[in-house]
Every structure is written in C-alpha cells, then in structure tokens.
N, C-alpha and C positions, 0 to 999 in steps of 0.2 A: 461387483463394484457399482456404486449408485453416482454415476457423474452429475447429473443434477436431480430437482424435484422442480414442478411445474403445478401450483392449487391454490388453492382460493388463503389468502393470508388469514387464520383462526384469531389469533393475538398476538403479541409481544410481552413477553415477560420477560426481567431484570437480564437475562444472558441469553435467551433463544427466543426464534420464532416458532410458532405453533402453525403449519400448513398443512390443510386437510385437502388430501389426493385421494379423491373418490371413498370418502369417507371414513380414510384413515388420517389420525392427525400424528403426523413427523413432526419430534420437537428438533431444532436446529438449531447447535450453540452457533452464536454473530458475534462477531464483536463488535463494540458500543455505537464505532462509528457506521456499521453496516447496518445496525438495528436504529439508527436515527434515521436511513434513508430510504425505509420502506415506507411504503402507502398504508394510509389508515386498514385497517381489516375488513374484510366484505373484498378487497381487489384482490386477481389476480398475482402474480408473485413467480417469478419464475431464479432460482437460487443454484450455483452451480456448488456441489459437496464432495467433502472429503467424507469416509465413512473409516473411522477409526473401531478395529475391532480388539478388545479387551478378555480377557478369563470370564466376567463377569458382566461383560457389555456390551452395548453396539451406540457408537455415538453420530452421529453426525453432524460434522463443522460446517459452515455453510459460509458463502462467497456470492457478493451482486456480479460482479465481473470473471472471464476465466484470468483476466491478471491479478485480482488476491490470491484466485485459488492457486496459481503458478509461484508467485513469491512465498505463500504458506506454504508449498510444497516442501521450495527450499530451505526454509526456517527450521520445517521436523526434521529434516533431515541431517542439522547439525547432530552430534552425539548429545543429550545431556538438555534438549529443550523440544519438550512435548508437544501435542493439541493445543495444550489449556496454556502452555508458553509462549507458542505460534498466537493463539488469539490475543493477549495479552501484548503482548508487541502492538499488531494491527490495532489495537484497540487507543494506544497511546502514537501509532503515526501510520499514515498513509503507506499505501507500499513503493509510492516514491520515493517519498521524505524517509524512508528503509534504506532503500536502493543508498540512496544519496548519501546517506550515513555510515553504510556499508563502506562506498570509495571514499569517502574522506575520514575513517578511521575515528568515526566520532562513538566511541563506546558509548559515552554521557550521555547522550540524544537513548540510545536502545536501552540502557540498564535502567532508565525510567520507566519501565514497563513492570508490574507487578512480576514480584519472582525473576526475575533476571536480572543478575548480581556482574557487576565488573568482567569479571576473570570470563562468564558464559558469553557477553557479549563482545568481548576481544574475540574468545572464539570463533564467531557465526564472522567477522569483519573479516578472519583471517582463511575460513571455510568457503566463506562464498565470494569475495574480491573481484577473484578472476571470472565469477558468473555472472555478472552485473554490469554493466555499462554506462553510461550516463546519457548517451543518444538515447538509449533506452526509454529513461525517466521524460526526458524533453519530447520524445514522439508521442507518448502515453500523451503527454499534456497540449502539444499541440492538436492532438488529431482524435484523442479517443481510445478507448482500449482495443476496437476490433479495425482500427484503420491503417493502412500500408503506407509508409510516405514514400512517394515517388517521383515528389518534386523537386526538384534541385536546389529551387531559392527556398522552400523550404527545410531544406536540410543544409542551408546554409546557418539560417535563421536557429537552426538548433543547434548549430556550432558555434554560433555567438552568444548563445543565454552558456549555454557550457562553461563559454569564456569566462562570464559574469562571472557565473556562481561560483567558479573558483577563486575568481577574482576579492571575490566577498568574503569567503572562506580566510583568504590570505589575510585579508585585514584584520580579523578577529572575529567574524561573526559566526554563527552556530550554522551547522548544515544544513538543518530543516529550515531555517528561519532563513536562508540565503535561497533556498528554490522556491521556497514558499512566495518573497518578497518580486523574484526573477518571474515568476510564471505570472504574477498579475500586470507585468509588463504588457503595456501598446505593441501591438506587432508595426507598428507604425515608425517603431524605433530601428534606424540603420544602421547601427555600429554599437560596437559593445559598450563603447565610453557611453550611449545616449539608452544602453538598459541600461548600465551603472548608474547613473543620476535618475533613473527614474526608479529605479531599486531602491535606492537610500529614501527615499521618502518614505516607502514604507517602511523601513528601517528604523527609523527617527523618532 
C-alpha cells in the first residue's frame, strides 16, 4: 500500500498530476478541484493516495488532505461507485459540502457528478448517514483538517452554525449552498439568529 508520495510536482495534466520521486514519475488521478490547488511545477508536493489495483493496472488516486482521502474512502465503498466515481463526486463538491449532503438527503447536490445517476446517490445518503456528522464538517472548517477542537466556546460556536444550516436547509435552500454561505460567516456572530442574517446575504 502506498499511503502517500512526497517529489518534485512534473506537470498537471487534464485529470492527474505527474510527481517525480527520485526519478520516477507517478501519474496521480486529482480531481479538478485538488488539481486547481497545487503549486506551479518545479515545487515540492507532498499527496496522500489510494492505490487502486486492476487485472490490468495499478492506478493511483491521490488526495491534498488525509480528509479527502478518508471521505473517498467512504464513497468506494458504497457498492456500485468506483475510483473514477469517488473522484467525480470530489471533483463536483468539497468533502464537506458531501458530508452535508449526505445528512440532509440531498441526492440532487451528488447525482450532479459525472456518472452518478438518482438511484446511486440515494444509495451512498442511505450507506453512509450514520457515518457522517455534521460537527464533523464545521470542525474541518473551523480548525483545519489536522486540528482537535478542545475548546468549549468553540464547540459551542459549531453548534450554532449546525443550528443555521439547518435552519436554511428548512427554508428551501440547497445544502451545499447553506454551509457554503454558514462558513463565510464572522465568528464575531453570537447567536444563531445573527449567522442567519449574515448567511442570507450571501444567499441573496
């Protein structure tokens, strides 16, 4: 198993990066939005990988954070959506704006992904539910992928954007588009009611 790769970034091409580790170059399928946030070529690049092996091949997916690689995990794991359907997800929403889609039962948000039809994305909502959390999503964004929150008013503060986003959800708005608008919230905001009004602006 190759948990990650760590080389000098080669290029980017339309679906993988090209990283040469001591003179070999590993092509690594990214999806669109992982391959928009590497560094020009000539830098460094450290990519944490799934290594999918085939009859006829040996692929490698590859991940900036170990939380894509964790939620892609989950993704192949439904019955009936592969590597190239895990990327294709990722590639059309964040693995929060996932997450978040997952608990609010929004098929519409995930069947927007190349090759994942209605019926596949009911699926993975009904597969992973109970794997998913929503403290989850708001710690990612509060703190970081590799950070602990152990703050209390901190983790109050993610109990209130929660509040929101459901809150928004109720009213009619899409699940991506309600953490999306929740996470660019002032943490300056003390009450839910005062993310909610500052939510609807971006909303607007």
């Amino acid at each position: 198993m190759i948990s990650y790769i760590r080389g000098e970034l080669a290029a980017i091409e339309e679906q993988k990066a090209i990283v040469d580790v001591g003179g070999v170059g590993y092509g690594v399928f990214m999806s669109q939005q992982s391959l928009s946030l590497l560094p020009p070529a000539g830098n460094e690049v450290k990519i944490y990988t799934y290594l999918n092996v085939k009859e006829d091949a040996l692929q490698l997916f590859g991940f900036l954070t170990r939380d894509d690689l964790d939620i892609f995990r989950l993704v192949i794991g439904v019955s009936g959506i592969g590597p190239k359907g895990g990327l294709n997800i990722l590639s059309c929403m964040s693995p929060d704006e996932l997450r978040f889609a997952i608990m609010s039962g929004d098929a519409k948000a995930i069947s927007a992904a190349p090759g994942i039809g209605k019926k596949t994305a009911e699926k993975l909502i009904v597969e992973l539910r109970d794997k998913v959390q929503i403290e989850d999503v708001l710690e990612h964004a509060a703190h970081g992928d590799t950070a602990v929150n152990t703050d209390t008013a901190a983790g109050a503060e993610g109990s209130m954007q929660a509040e929101a986003v459901q809150a928004l959800v109720a009213l009619g708005y899409g699940s991506a588009e309600s953490l999306r608008a929740v996470k660019k919230t002032s943490p300056d905001c003390k009450t839910v009611e005062d993310i909610l009004k500052e939510a609807l602006k971006y909303l607007f």
